[in-house]
Wavefront OBJ file of the C-alpha trace (Angstrom):
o trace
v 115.775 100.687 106.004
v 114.374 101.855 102.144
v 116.213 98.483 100.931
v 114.256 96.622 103.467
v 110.894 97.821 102.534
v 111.319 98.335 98.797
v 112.828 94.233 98.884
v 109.667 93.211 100.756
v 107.176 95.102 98.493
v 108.946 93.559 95.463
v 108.141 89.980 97.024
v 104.767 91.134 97.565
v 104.739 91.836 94.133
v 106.502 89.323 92.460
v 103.867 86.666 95.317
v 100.677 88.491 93.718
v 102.075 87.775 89.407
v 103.054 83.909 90.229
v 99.379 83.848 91.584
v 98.150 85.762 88.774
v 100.043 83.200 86.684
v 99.042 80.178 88.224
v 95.863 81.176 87.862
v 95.877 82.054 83.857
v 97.848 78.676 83.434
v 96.366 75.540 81.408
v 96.209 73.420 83.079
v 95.037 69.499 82.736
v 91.411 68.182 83.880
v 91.343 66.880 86.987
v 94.462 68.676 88.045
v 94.405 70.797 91.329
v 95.187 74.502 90.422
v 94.490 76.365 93.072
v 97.126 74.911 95.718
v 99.625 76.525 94.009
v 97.621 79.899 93.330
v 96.991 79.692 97.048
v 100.488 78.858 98.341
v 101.094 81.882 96.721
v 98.642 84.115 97.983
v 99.153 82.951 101.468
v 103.336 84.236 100.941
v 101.625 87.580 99.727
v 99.609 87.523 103.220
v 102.385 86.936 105.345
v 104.572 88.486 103.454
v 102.309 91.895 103.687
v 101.505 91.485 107.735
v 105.484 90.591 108.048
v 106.178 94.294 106.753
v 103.621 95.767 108.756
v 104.926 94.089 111.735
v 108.457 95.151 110.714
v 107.468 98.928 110.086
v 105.991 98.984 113.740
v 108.636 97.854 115.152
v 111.081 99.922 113.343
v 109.129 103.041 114.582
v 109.007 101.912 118.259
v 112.771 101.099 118.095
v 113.347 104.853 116.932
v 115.023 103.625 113.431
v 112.374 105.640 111.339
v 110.658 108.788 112.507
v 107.430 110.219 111.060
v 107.789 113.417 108.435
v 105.785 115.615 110.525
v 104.005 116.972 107.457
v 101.304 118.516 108.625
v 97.419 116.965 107.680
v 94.485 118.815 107.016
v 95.922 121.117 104.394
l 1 2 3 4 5 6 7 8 9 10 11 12 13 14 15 16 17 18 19 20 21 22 23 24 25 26 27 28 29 30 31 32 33 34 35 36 37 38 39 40 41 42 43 44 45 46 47 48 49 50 51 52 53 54 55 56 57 58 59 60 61 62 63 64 65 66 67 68 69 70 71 72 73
Protein backbone atom coordinates (compact mmCIF):
# COMPACT_ATOMS: atom_id res chain seq x y z
CA UNK A 1 0.00 0.00 0.00
CA UNK A 2 3.23 2.61 1.00
CA UNK A 3 4.62 1.57 -2.64
CA UNK A 4 1.37 2.61 -4.07
CA UNK A 5 1.19 5.99 -2.60
CA UNK A 6 4.87 6.90 -2.44
CA UNK A 7 4.85 5.76 -6.66
CA UNK A 8 1.89 8.09 -7.19
CA UNK A 9 3.33 11.09 -5.23
CA UNK A 10 6.60 10.65 -7.19
CA UNK A 11 4.46 11.08 -10.53
CA UNK A 12 2.90 13.95 -8.98
CA UNK A 13 6.16 15.16 -8.56
CA UNK A 14 8.05 14.30 -11.37
CA UNK A 15 4.17 15.91 -13.50
CA UNK A 16 4.74 19.32 -11.48
CA UNK A 17 9.16 19.62 -12.69
CA UNK A 18 8.30 18.69 -16.56
CA UNK A 19 5.75 21.62 -16.12
CA UNK A 20 8.14 23.64 -14.32
CA UNK A 21 10.46 22.81 -17.23
CA UNK A 22 8.34 23.40 -19.99
CA UNK A 23 7.67 26.42 -18.69
CA UNK A 24 11.50 27.79 -18.15
CA UNK A 25 12.20 26.34 -21.74
CA UNK A 26 13.21 28.67 -24.85
CA UNK A 27 11.36 28.36 -26.80
CA UNK A 28 10.83 29.85 -30.59
CA UNK A 29 8.34 32.90 -31.42
CA UNK A 30 5.28 31.94 -32.46
CA UNK A 31 5.60 28.53 -30.92
CA UNK A 32 2.76 27.25 -28.55
CA UNK A 33 4.30 26.59 -25.03
CA UNK A 34 1.80 26.16 -22.90
CA UNK A 35 0.10 22.86 -24.41
CA UNK A 36 2.75 21.03 -23.21
CA UNK A 37 3.06 22.91 -19.71
CA UNK A 38 -0.64 22.17 -19.55
CA UNK A 39 -0.71 18.51 -20.64
CA UNK A 40 1.35 18.31 -17.83
CA UNK A 41 -0.43 19.99 -15.26
CA UNK A 42 -3.62 18.34 -16.19
CA UNK A 43 -1.52 14.55 -15.40
CA UNK A 44 -0.61 16.34 -12.00
CA UNK A 45 -4.57 16.96 -11.56
CA UNK A 46 -5.64 13.66 -12.27
CA UNK A 47 -2.94 12.19 -11.11
CA UNK A 48 -3.57 13.98 -7.48
CA UNK A 49 -7.66 13.30 -7.47
CA UNK A 50 -6.65 9.54 -8.75
CA UNK A 51 -4.79 9.11 -5.26
CA UNK A 52 -7.38 10.66 -3.37
CA UNK A 53 -9.88 8.49 -4.93
CA UNK A 54 -7.57 5.50 -4.33
CA UNK A 55 -6.91 6.38 -0.54
CA UNK A 56 -10.82 6.44 -0.03
CA UNK A 57 -11.33 3.55 -1.32
CA UNK A 58 -8.56 1.78 0.33
CA UNK A 59 -10.04 2.93 3.73
CA UNK A 60 -13.63 1.80 2.92
CA UNK A 61 -12.25 -1.59 1.70
CA UNK A 62 -10.54 -1.97 5.27
CA UNK A 63 -6.84 -2.18 3.59
CA UNK A 64 -5.59 0.90 5.70
CA UNK A 65 -6.93 1.85 9.09
CA UNK A 66 -6.55 5.28 10.74
CA UNK A 67 -3.63 5.67 13.66
CA UNK A 68 -6.02 6.62 16.22
CA UNK A 69 -3.64 9.29 17.50
CA UNK A 70 -5.50 11.27 19.41
CA UNK A 71 -6.16 15.34 18.21
CA UNK A 72 -6.37 18.18 20.30
CA UNK A 73 -3.17 17.62 22.22
Amino acid sequence: MKFIIVLALAGIVAALGSAGVFMLRKRDPGAPATAHMARALAVRVGLSVALFAFILFSYWMGWIQPTGIPAGR
